[in-house]
C-alpha positions in Angstrom: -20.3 56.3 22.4 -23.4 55.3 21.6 -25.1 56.0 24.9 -23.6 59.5 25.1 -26.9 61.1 23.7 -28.8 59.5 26.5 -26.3 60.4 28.8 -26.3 64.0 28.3 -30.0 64.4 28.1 -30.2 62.5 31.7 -27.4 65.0 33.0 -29.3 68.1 32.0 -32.9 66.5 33.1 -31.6 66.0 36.0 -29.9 69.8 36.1 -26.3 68.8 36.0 -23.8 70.8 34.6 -21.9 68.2 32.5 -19.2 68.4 29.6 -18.7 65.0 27.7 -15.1 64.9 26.0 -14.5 62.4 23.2 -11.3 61.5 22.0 -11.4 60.1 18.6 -8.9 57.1 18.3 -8.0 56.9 22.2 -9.3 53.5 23.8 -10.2 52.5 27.2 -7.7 53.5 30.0 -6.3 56.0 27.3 -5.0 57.5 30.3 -3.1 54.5 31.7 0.5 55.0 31.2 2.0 52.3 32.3 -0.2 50.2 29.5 1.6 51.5 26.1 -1.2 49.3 24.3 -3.8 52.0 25.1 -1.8 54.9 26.9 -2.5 58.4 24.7 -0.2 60.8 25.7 -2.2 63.6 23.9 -5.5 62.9 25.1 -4.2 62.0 28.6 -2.7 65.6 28.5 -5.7 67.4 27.6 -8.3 65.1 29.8 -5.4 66.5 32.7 -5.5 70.2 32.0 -9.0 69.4 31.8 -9.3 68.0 35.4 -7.5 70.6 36.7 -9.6 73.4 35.5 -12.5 72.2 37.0 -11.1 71.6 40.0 -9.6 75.0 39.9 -13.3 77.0 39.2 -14.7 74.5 41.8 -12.2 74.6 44.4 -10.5 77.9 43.8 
């Protein structure tokens, strides 16, 4: 988290259209659900609808 600043300042220096998401609590692989050490079902569903989204303005 503590690079995030640095990141987002590279991304728009460099002219990229980026969105950073941070779920508060969630750990690494948050997304993992077959680990049910760090699996976050909420996050996991949001960082989803998320993905899909931009794939659906990208793609169409």
């Amino acid at each position: 988290m503590a690079s995030l600043p640095d990141v987002r300042k590279g991304m728009s220096d460099a002219g990229v259209d980026f969105e950073a998401t941070v779920y508060p609590g969630a750990r690494h692989a948050f997304f993992n659900d077959t680990n049910s050490m760090t699996y976050d079902p909420d996050a996991a569903a949001d960082a989803w609808s998320r993905v899909l989204g931009f794939l659906g303005e990208r793609l169409g």
